[in-house]
DSSP file (Angstrom, degrees, kcal/mol; ACC not computed):
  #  RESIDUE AA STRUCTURE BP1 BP2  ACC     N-H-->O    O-->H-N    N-H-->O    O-->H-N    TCO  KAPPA ALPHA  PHI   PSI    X-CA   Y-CA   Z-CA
    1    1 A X              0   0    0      0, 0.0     2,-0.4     0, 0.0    39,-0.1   0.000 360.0 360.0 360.0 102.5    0.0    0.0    0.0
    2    2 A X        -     0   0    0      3,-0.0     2,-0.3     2,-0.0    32,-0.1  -0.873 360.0-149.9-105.3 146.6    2.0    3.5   -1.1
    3    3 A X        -     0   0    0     -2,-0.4     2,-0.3    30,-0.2    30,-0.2  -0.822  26.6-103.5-102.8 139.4    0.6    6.8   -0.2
    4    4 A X    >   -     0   0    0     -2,-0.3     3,-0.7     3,-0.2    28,-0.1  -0.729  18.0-142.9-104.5 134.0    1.2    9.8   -2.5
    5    5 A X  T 3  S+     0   0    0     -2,-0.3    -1,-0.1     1,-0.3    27,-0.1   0.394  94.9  53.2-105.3 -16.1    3.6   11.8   -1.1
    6    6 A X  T 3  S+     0   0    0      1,-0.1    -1,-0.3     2,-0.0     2,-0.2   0.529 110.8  41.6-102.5   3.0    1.7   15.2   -2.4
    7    7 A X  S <  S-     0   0    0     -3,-0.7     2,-0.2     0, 0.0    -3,-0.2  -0.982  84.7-120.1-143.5 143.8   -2.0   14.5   -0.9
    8    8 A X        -     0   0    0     -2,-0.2     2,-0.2    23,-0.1    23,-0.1  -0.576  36.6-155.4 -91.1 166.7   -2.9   12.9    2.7
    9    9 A X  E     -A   30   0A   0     21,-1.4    21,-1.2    -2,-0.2     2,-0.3  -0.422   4.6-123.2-113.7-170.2   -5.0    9.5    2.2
   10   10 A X  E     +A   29   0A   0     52,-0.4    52,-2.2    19,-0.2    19,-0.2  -0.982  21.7 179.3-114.7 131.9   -7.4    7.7    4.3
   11   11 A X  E     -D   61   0B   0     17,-2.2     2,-0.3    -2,-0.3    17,-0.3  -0.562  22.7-124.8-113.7-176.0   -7.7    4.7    5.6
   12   12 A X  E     -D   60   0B   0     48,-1.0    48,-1.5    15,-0.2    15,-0.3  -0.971  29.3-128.3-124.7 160.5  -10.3    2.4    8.1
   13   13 A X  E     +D   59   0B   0     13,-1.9    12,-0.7    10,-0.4    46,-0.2  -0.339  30.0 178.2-111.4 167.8   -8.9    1.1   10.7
   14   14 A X        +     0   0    0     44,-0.7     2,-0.4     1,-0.4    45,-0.1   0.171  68.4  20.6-153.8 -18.2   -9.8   -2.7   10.7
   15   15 A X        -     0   0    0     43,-0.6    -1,-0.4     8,-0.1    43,-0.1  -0.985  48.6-171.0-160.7 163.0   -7.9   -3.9   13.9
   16   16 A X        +     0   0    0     -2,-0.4     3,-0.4    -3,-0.1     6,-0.2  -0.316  18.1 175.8-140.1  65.6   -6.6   -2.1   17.0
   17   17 A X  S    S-     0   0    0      1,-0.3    -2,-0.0     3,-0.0    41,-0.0  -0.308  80.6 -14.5 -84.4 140.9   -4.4   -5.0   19.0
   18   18 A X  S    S+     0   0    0      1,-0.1     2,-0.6    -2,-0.1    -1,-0.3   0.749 114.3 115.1  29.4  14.9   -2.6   -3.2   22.2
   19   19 A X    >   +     0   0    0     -3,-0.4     3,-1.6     1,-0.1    -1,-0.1  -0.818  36.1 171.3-122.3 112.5   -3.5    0.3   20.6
   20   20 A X  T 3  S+     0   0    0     -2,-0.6    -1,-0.1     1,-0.3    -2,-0.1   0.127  72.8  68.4 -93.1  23.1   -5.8    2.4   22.5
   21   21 A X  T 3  S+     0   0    0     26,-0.1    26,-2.7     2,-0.0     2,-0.3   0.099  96.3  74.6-121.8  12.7   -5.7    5.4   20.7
   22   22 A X    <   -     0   0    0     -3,-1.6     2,-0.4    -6,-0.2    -3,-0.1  -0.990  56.9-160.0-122.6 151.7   -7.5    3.5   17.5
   23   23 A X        -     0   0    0     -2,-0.3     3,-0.5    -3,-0.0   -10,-0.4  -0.818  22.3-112.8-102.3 155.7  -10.8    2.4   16.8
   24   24 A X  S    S+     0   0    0     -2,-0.4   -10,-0.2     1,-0.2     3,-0.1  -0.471  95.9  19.9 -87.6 164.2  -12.2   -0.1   14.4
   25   25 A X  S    S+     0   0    0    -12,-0.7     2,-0.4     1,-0.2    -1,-0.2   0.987  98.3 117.9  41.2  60.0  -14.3    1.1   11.6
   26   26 A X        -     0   0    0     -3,-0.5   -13,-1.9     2,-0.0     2,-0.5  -0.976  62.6-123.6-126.2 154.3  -13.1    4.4   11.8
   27   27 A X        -     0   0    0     -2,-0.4     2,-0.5   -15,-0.3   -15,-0.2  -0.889  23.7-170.2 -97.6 133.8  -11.3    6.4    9.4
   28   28 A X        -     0   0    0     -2,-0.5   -17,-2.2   -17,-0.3    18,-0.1  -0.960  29.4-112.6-144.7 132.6   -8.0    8.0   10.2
   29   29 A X  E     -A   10   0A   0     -2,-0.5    16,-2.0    16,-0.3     2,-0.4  -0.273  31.5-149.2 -60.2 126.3   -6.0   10.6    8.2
   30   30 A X  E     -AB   9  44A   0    -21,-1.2   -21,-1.4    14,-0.2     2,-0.3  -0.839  12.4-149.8-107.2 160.9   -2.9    8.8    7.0
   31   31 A X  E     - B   0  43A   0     12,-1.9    12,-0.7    -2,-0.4   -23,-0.1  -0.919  26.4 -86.8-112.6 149.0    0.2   11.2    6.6
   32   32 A X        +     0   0    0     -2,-0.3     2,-0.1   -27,-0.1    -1,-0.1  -0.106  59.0 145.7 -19.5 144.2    3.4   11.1    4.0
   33   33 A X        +     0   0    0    -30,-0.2     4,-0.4     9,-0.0   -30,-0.2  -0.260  20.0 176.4-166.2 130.0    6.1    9.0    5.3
   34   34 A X  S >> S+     0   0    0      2,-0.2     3,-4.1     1,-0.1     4,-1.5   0.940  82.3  62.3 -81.3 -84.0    8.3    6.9    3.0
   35   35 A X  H 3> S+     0   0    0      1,-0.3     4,-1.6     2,-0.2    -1,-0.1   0.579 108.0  33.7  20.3 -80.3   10.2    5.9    5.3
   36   36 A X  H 3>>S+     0   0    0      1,-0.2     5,-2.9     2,-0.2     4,-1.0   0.578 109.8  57.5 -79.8 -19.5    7.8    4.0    7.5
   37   37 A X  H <45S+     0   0    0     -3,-4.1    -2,-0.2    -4,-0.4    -1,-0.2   0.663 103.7  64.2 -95.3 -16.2    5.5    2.7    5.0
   38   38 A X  H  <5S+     0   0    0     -4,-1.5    -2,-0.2     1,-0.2    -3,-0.1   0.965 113.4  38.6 -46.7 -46.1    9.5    1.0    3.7
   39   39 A X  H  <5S-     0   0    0     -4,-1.6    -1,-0.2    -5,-0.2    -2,-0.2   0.724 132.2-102.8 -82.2 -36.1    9.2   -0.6    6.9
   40   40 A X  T  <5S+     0   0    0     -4,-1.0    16,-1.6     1,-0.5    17,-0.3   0.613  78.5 110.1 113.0  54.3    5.2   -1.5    6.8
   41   41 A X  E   < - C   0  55A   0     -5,-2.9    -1,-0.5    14,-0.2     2,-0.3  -0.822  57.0-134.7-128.2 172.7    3.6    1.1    9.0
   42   42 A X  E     - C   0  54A   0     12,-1.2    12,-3.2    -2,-0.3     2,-1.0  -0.978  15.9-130.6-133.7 132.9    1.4    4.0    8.4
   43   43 A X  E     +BC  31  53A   0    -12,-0.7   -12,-1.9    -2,-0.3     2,-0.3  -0.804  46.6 178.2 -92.6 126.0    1.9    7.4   10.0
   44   44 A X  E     -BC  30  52A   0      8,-1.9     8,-2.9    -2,-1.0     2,-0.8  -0.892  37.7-129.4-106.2 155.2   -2.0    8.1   11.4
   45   45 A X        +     0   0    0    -16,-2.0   -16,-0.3    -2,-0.3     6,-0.2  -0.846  41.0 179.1 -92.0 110.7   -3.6   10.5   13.1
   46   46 A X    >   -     0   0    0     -2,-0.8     3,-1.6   -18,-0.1   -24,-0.1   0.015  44.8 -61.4-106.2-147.7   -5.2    8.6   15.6
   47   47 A X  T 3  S+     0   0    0    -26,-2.7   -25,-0.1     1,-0.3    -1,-0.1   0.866 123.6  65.2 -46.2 -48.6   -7.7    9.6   18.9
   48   48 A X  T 3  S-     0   0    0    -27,-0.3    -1,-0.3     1,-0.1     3,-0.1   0.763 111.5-119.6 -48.4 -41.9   -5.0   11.6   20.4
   49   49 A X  S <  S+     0   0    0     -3,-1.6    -2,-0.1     1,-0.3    -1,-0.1   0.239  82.0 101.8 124.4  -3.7   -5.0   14.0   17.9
   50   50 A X  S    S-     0   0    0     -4,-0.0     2,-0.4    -5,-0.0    -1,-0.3   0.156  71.2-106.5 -49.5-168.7   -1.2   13.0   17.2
   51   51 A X        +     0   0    0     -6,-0.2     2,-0.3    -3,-0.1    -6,-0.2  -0.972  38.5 163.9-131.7 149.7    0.5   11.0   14.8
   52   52 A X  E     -C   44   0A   0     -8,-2.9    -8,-1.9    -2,-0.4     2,-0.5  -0.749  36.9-113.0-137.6 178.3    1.8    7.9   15.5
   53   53 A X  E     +C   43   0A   0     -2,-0.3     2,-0.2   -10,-0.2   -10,-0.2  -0.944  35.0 178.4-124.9 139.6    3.0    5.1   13.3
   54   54 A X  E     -C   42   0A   0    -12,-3.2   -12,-1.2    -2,-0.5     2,-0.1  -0.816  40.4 -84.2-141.3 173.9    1.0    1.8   13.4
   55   55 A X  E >   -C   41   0A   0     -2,-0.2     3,-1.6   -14,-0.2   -14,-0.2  -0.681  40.7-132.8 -94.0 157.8    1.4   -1.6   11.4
   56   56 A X  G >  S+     0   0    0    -16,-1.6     3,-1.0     1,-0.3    -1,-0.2   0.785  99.4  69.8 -64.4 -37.0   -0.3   -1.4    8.1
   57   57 A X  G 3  S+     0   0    0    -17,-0.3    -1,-0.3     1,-0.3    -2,-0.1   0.164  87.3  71.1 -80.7  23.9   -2.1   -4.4    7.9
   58   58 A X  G <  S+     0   0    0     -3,-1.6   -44,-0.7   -43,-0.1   -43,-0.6  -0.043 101.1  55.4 -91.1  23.5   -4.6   -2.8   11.0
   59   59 A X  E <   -D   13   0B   0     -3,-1.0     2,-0.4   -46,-0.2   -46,-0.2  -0.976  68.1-158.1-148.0 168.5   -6.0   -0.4    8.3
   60   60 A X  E     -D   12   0B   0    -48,-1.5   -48,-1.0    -2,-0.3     2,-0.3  -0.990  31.2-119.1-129.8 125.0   -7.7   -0.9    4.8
   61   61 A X  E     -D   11   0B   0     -2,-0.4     2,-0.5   -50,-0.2   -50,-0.2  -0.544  30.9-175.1 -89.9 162.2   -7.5    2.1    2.3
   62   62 A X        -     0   0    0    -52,-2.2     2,-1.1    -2,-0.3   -52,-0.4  -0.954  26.6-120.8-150.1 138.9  -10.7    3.9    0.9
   63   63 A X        -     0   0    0     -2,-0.5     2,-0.1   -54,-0.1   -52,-0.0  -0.673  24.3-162.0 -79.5  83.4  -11.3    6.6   -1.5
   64   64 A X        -     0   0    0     -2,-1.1     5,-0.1     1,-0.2    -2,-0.0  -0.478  30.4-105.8 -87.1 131.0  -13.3    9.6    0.0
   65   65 A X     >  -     0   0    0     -2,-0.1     4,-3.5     1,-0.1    -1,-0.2   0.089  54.1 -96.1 -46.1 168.1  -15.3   12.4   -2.7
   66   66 A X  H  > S+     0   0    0      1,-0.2     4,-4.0     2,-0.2     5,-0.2   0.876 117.9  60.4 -76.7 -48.8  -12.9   15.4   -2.4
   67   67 A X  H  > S+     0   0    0      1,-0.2     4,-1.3     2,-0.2    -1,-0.2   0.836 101.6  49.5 -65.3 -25.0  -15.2   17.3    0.5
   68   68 A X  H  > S+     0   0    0      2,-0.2     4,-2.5     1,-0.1     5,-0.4   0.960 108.1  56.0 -67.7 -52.6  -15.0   14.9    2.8
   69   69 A X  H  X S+     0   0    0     -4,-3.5     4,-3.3     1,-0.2    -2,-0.2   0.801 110.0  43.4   8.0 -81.1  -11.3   15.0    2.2
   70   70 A X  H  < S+     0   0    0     -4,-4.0    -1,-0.2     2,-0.2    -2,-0.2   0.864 114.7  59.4 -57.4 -40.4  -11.2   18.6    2.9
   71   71 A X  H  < S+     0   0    0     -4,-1.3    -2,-0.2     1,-0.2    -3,-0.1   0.974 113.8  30.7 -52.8 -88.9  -13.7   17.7    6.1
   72   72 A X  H  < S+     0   0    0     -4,-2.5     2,-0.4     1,-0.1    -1,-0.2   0.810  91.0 120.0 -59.3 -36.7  -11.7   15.5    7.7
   73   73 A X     <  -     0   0    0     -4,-3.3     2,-0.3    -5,-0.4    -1,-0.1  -0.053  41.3-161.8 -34.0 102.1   -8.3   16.7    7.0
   74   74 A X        -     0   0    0     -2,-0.4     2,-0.4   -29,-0.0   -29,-0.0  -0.768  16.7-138.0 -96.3 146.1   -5.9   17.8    9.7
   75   75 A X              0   0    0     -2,-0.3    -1,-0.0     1,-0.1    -2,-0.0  -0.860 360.0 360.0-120.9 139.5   -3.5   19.6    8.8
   76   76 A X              0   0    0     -2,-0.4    -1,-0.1     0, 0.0   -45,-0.0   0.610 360.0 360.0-111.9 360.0    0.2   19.2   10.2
């Protein structure tokens, strides 16, 4: 799963195992990071209103219309 490095994605979260700052069936703002996705995480922004890096295969990705986008986009 690669994330384009000029637009934030979305994902839904699809497990949460030890992490209590996601829920399942939610969507959370994924941010750029090469880096980390090399390795197989995804930087989210999760309940805390951080970002954290979490393993990829808790989250599924999904294509949102362009307003929602904007909606839910925090911007870091």
């Amino acid at each position: 799963m690669k994330y384009q490095n000029n637009k934030f994605s979305f994902v839904v979260c699809i497990e949460n195992k030890d992490c209590d700052d996601l829920e399942k069936r939610k969507v959370y703002q994924v941010l750029p990071d090469d880096k980390a996705a090399d390795e197989g995480y995804l930087r989210i922004v999760d309940e805390s209103g951080e970002d954290y890096l979490y393993p990829e295969s808790y989250f599924i990705p999904v294509e949102l219309p362009q307003k929602i986008q904007d909606a839910l986009t925090i911007s870091k």
